[in-house]
C-alpha positions in Angstrom: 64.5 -89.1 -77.9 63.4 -85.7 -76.5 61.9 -86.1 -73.2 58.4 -84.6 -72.0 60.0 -81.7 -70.1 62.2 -80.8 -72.8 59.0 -81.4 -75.8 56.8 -79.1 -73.5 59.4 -76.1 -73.8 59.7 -76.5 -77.2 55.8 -75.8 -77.4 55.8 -72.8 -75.1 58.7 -71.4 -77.8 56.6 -72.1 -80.7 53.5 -70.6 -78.9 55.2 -67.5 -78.2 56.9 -66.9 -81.5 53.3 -67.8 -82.7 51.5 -65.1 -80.7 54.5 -62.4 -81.3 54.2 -63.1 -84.8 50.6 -62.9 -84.9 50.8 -59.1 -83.0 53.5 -58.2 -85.9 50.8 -58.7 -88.2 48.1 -57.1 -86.7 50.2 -54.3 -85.7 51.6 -54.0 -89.5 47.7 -54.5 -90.9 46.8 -50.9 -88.4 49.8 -49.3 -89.2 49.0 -46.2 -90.3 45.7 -46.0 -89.9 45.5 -44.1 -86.6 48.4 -41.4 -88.0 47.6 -38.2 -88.9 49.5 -35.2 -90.1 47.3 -32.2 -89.5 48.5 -28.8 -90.7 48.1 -25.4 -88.7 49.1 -22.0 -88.0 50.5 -21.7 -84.3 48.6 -18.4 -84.2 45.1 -17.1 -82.6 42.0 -18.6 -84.4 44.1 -22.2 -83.8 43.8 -22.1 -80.2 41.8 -25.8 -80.3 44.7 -27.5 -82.0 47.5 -26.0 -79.6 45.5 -27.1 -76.5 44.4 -30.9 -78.1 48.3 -31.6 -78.6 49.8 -29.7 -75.2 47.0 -31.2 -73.4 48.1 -34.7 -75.1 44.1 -35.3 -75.9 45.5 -36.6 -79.4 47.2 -39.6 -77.4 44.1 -40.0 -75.2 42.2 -41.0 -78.2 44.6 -43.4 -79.6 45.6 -41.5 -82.3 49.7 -40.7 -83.2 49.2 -36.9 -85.0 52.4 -35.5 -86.8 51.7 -31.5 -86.5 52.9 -29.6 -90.1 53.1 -25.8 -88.5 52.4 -23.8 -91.4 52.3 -19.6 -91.3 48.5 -19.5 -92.5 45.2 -21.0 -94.1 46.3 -21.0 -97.0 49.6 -22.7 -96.6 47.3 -25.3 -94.7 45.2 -25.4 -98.2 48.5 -26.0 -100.2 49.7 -28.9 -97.9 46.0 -30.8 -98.8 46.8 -30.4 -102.5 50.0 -31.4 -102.1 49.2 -34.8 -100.5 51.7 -33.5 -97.7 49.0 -33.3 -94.9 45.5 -35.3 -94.3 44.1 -33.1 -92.8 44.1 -28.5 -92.5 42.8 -26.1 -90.3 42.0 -23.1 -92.2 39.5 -19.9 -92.6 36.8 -19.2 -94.7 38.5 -18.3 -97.9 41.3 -20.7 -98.0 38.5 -23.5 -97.6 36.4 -22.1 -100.6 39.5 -22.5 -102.9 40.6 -25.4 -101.4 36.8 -27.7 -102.4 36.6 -25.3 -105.4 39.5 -27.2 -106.6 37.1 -30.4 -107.0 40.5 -32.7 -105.7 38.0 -34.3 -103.3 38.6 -32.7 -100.4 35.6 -32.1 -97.8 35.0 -29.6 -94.6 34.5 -32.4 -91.5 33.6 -29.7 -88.9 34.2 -26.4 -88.1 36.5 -25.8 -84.4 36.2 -22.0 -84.0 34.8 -18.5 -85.6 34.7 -15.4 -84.5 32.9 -12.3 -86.1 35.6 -9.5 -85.9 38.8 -11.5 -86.4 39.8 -9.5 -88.9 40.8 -6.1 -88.3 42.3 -3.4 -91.1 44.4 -1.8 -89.1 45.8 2.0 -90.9 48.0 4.9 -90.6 45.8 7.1 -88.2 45.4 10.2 -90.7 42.9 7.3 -92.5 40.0 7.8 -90.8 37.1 6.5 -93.0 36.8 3.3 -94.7 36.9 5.6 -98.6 40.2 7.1 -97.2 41.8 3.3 -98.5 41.0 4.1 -102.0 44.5 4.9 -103.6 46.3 3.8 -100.8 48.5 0.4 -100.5 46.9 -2.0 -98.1 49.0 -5.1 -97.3 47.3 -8.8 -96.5 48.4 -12.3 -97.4 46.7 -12.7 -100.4 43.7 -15.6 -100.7 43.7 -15.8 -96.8 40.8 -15.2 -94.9 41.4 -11.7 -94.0 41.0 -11.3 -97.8 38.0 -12.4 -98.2 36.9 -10.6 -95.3 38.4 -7.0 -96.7 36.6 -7.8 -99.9 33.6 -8.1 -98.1 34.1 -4.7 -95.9 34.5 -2.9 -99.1 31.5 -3.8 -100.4 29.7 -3.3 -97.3 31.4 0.1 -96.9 31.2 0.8 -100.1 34.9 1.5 -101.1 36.0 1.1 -104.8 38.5 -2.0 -104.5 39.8 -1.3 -108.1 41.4 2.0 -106.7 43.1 0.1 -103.8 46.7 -0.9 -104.0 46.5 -4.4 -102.9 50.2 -5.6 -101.2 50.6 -9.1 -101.1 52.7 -9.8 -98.0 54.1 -12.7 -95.7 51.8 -12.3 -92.7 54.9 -12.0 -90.6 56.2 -8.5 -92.8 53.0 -7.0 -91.7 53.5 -4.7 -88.7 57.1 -3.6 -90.1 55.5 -3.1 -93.3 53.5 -0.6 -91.7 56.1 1.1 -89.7 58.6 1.4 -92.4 56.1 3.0 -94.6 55.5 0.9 -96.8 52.6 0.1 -96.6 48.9 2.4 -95.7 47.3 0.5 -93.5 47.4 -4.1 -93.2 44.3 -6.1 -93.2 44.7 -9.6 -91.0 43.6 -11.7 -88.0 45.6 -12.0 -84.7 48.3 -11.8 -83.7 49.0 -9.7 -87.1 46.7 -7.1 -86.0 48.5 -6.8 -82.4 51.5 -6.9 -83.2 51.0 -3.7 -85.9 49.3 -1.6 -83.2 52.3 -2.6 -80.8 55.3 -2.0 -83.0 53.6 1.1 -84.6 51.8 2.1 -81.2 49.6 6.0 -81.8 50.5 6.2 -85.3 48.0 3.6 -86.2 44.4 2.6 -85.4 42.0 -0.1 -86.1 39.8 1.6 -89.0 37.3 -1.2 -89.1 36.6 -4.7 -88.9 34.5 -8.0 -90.1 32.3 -7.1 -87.6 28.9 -6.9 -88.9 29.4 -8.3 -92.0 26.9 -11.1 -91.1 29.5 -13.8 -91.0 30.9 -15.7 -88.5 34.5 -16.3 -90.1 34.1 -20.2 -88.8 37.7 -21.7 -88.8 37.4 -25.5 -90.3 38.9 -28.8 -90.6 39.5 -30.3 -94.6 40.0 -33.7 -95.0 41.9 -34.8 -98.2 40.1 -37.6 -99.8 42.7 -39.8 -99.4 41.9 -39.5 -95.4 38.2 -39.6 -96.1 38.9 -43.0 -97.6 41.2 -44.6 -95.7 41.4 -43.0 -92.1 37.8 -42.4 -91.3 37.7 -44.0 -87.5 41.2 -41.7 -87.4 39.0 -38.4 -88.9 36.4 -39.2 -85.8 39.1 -39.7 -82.8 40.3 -36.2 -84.0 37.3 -34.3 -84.0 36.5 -36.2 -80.4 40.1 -34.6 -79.4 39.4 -31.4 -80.6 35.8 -31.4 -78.5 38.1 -31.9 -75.9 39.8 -29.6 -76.4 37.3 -26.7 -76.8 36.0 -27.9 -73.3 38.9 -27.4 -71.6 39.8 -23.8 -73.6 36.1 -23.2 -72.3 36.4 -24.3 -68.6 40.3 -23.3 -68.0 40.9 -20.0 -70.1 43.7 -19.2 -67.9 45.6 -22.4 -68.4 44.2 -22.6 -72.3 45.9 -19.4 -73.1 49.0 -19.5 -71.1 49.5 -23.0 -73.5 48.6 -20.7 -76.5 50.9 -17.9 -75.7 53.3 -20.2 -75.2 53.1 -21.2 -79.2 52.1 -17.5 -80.6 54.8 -15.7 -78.7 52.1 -13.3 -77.3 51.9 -12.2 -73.9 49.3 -13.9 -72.4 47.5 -10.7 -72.1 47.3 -10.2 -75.6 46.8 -13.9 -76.0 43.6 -13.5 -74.1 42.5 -10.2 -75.5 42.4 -11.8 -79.4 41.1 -15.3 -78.2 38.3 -13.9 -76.5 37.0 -11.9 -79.6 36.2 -15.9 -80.4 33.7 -18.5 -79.8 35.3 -22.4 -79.3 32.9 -24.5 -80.5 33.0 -28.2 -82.3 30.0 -28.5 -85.3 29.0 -27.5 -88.5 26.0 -25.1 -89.3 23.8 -23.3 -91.3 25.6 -19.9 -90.2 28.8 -21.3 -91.4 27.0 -22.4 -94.8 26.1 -18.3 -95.1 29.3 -17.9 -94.2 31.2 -19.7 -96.4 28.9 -18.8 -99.0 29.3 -15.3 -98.6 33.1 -15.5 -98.9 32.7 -17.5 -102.3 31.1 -14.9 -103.6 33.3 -12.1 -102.8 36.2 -14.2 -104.4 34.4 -15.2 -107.3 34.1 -11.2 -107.7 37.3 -10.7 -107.5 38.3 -13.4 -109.6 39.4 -15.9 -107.3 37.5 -18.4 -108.6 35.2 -19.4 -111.3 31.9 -19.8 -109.5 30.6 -20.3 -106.2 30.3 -23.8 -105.3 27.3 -25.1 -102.9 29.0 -26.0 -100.0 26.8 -28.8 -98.8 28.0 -30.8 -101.4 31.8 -30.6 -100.1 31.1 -30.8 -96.7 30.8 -34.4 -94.5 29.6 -34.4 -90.9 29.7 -38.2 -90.2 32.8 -37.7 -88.2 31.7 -35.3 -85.9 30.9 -37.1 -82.3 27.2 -37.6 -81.5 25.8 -35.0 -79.1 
């Protein structure tokens, strides 16, 4: 017969297999739920995402984020569609595409904008923005530096169906340019820098969003598989990414020496294109403009079918109360 001492062990077993067993299946119930994979370009405009995982602010909110490092927007866009990401940072125009494509997918905030992030940079014999009809500009086609050119032209009133549109791997731009074969290259940072630098006086910035009325906002899509079934997960992000932007605001020395780090700029040059930005965590009625604006410069140019109203893709329940 098993005696008291030897009974009362044989509880405290049982209890404890109970109680691991118990935390297996709560653990296996969350699993998942607080993983994201969240897909952005180590390059300027992104600055809020390099900082939020260097500065580990994803971990201090409990949530386990698997970067996808993708060359642009619109790689960001694709990784949505593909089911490969929850959720992408991207630009104006990749975003209009991206909820044009009615998959579900919703804007949750915008983290950053910046009214002249795009520059067309050109061979310096170009000096006025009608010089670019007949001439081969190179972009990454359906980025936002597209949109943006299309919107430049119109504003600057420059026939786009005389302009030899290149279609180019943002990283071909600048040696594009200094082989020749291309006129001048439209794009954000560190695009733009790294032209002037490789091609130094033989090119100069022609122009720029600037004054377009736009503020370019870089934003956060959520697939709808995300919006249904990580939505606490969708909120600790945005609260890591307000972080974030605080600290990029209060420590720009540290904020870009952790950006450079990423971008392979000097920090000098990191700091010269971050601070053509603003670092801020919301959702407005200048982005709505925005957005709106770009939508109809690629429904123009045949992008897509019709300009959708972007209230109706967007959903700010995530974003932390002020």
């Amino acid at each position: 017969m098993m005696n008291k001492k030897m009974l009362a062990i044989v509880l405290v077993i049982v209890v404890v297999i109970a109680a691991v067993g118990v935390a297996i299946l709560m653990m296996s119930s969350d699993d998942g739920e607080m993983d994201l994979t969240v897909a952005y370009s180590e390059k300027m405009n992104y600055e809020t995402l390099m900082v939020a995982n260097d500065k580990g602010y994803f971990d201090d909110v409990g949530l386990n984020v698997t970067p996808a490092i993708v060359t642009g927007g619109i790689q960001a866009a694709e990784a949505i569609v593909t089911g490969s990401a929850d959720v992408a940072a991207m630009g104006d125009a990749p975003a209009v595409q991206l909820i044009s494509k009615g998959i579900g997918a919703k804007i949750i905030g915008r983290i950053a904008g910046a009214e002249g992030m795009h520059r067309i940079i050109s061979d310096s014999n170009l000096t006025e923005p009608e010089d670019l009809e007949g001439k081969k500009v190179g972009m990454q086609q359906s980025s936002s530096s597209h949109g943006a050119f299309l919107q430049w032209c119109k504003a600057n009133e420059v026939d786009t169906d005389l302009v030899k549109f290149v279609y180019l791997n943002p990283t071909y731009l600048a040696e594009a340019m200094y082989s020749g074969q291309i006129d001048a290259m439209v794009g954000s940072e560190p695009w733009a820098i790294n032209t002037e630098n490789l091609c130094g006086d033989s090119v100069h910035e022609l122009g720029s969003s600037s004054g377009l009325g736009s503020s370019f906002p870089i934003v956060l899509v959520a697939s709808h598989k995300a919006l249904t079934e990580k939505g606490e997960a969708l909120s600790r992000l945005l609260e890591a990414l307000d972080m974030a932007n605080d600290h990029i605001n209060g420590d720009w020395n540290d904020s870009m020496d952790i950006c450079a780090a990423h971008t392979g700029l000097t920090v000098g040059n990191q700091s010269k294109g971050s601070g053509l930005q603003f670092f801020e965590l919301g959702f407005n009625a200048t982005d709505v403009q925005s957005l709106t604006m770009t939508a109809m410069g690629l429904m123009d140019f045949g992008k897509i079918d019709t300009v959708p109203i972007i209230m109706d893709h967007v959903d700010l329940s995530y974003l932390p109360e002020e």
